[in-house]
C-alpha positions in Angstrom: 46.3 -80.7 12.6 47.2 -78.8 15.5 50.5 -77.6 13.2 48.1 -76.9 10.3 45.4 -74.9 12.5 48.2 -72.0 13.3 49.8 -72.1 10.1 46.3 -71.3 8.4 45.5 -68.5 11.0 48.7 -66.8 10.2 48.6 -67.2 6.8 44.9 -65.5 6.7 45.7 -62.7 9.0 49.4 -62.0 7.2 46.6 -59.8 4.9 45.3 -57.3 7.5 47.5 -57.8 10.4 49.9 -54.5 9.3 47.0 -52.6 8.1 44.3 -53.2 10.7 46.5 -53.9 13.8 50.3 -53.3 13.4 49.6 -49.9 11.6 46.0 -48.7 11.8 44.7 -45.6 9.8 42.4 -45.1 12.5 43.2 -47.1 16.1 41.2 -49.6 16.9 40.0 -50.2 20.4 42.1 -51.7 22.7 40.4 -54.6 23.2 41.4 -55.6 20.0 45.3 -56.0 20.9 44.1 -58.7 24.1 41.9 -60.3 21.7 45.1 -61.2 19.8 47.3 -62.3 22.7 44.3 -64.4 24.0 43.2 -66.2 20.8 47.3 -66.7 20.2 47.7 -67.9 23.4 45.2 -70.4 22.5 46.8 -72.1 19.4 50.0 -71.9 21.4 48.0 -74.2 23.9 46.2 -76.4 22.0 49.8 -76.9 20.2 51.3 -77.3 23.5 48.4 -80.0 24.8 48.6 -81.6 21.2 52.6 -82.4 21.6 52.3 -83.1 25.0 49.9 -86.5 24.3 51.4 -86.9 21.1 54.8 -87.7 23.5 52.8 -89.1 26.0 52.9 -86.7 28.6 49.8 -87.2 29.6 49.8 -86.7 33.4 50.9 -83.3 32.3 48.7 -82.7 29.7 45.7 -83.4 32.8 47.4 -81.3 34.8 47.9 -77.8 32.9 43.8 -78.7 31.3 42.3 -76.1 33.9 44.6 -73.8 32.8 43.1 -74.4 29.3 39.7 -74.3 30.7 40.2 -71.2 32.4 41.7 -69.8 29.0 38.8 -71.0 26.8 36.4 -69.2 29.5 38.4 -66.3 28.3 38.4 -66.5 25.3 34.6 -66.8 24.7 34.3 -63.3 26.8 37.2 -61.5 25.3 35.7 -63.1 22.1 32.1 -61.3 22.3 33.2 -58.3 23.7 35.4 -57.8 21.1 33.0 -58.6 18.3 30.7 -55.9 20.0 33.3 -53.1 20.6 34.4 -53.7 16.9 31.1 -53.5 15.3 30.6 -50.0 17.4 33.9 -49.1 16.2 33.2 -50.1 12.4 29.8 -48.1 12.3 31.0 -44.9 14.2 34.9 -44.5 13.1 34.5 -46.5 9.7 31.5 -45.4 8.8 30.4 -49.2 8.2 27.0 -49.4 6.9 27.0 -53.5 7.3 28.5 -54.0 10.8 25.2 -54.5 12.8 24.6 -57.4 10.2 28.1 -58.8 10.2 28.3 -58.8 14.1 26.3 -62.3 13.6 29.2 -64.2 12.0 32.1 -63.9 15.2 29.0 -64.4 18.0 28.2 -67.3 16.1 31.6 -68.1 16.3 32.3 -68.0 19.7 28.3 -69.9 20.1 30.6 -72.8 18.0 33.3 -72.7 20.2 32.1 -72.3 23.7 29.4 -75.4 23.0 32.1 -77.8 21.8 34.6 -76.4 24.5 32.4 -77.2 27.2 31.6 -80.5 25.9 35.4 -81.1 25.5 35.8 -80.0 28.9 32.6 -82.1 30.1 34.2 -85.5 28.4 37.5 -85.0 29.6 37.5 -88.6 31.0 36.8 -90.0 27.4 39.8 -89.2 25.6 38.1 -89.8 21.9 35.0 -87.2 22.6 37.7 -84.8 24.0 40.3 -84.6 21.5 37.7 -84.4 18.9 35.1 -81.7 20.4 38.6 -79.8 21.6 39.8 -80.0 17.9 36.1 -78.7 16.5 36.2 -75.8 18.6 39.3 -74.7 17.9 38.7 -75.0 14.0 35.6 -72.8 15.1 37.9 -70.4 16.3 39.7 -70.1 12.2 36.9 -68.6 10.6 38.3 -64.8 10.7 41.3 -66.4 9.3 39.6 -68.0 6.0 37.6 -65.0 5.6 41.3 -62.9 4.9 42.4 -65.5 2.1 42.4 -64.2 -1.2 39.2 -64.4 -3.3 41.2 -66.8 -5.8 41.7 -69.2 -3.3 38.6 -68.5 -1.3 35.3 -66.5 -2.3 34.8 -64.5 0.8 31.1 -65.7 1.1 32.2 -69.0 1.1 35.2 -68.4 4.2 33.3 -70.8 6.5 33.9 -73.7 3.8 37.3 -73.5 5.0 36.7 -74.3 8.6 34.5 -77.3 7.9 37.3 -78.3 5.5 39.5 -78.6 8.4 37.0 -80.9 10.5 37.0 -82.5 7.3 40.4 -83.5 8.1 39.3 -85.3 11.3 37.1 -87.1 9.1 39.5 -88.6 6.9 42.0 -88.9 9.8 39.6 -91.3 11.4 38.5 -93.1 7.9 42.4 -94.3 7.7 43.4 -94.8 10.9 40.2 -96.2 12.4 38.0 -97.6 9.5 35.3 -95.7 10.7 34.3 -91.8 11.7 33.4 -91.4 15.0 30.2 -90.4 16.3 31.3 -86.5 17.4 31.7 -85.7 13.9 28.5 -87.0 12.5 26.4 -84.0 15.2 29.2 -81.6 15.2 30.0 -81.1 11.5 26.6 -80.8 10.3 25.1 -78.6 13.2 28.2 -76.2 12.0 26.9 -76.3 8.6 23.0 -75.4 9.1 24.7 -72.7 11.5 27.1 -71.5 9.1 24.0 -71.2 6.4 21.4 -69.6 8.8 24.2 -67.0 9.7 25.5 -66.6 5.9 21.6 -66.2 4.7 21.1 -63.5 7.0 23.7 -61.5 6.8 24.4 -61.7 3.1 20.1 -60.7 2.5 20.8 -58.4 5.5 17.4 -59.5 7.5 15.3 -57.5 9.4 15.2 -59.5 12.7 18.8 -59.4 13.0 19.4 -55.8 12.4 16.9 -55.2 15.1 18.7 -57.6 17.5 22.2 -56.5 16.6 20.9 -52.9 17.3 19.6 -53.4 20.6 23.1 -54.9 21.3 25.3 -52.6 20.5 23.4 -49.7 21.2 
């Protein structure tokens, strides 16, 4: 999984990358460019703390996890302020009439992440909560990713079906291996869904008492 998560992140952004980042029409702000080295810097983590217990380099693995804590921190406030400074940028520059409503989706995003991080981070002692809640939260983190894959292969309404597709993984993982799913999944996987279909339903009917909220965000 931890090979599968990067692959599907670059695979997703290999769409917009050159138009968006590499060469913009318009630039975008800056804050955009440090989102990417953070969030990479991430997978290149969680790959790095996957391997390391996979070889059983544990000690290690303990040892560089408050540098990962430290990075998650950052990502969650590189995260939001990027969502924000995008949205202001998509409205202004692009001339976005749906960016106050679509700010929703990456703050719910980093609300997914930052909740299962920190209870990753608060279970670190019990090796099956933490490799779990580490692995939802970092599946949390894909969502931008699904919602660049074609239409054919995924109806862009639908992008957050791919991220609970990869928990779905876990799932299975512990069906085989363990005969049984293990309790994480059974409050994490369907909290992300009712999320994922409060978030969807409000920005797709573009409701009212998010506008407002949205508005008195970013401006």
């Amino acid at each position: 999984m931890s090979l599968l998560i990067p692959a599907t992140v670059v695979y997703g952004f290999s769409f917009t990358v050159g138009n968006r980042l590499i060469h913009p029409a318009i630039p975008p702000p800056p804050i955009l460019y440090l989102h990417a080295v953070v969030f990479s810097g991430w997978l290149l983590f969680f790959l790095l703390q996957s391997a390391l217990v996979r070889t059983h380099n544990v000690r290690l693995h303990r040892r560089i996890g408050w540098f990962g804590a430290a990075l998650g921190v950052l990502i969650f406030v590189v995260g939001v302020s990027t969502a924000v400074a995008m949205a202001r940028f998509n409205t202004l520059q692009m001339h976005a009439t749906d960016a106050e409503s679509f700010l929703m989706i990456p703050l719910f995003d980093m609300v997914c992440f930052s909740s299962t991080f920190a209870l990753a981070i608060y279970w670190r002692k019990k090796p099956e909560f933490h490799r779990r809640l580490m692995f939802a939260a970092t599946c949390a983190l894909t969502a931008a990713s699904f919602g660049r894959f074609p239409e054919r292969l995924l109806p862009h309404d639908f992008f957050y079906a791919g991220v609970d597709f990869l928990i779905l993984f876990g799932v299975v993982r512990d069906v085989i291996v363990n005969r049984r799913v293990h309790q994480i999944y059974f409050y994490v996987l369907p909290a992300f869904i009712v999320g994922q279909t409060i978030v969807m339903s409000t920005v797709i009917h573009n409701l009212p008492y998010w506008t407002r909220i949205a508005h008195s965000v970013l401006w």
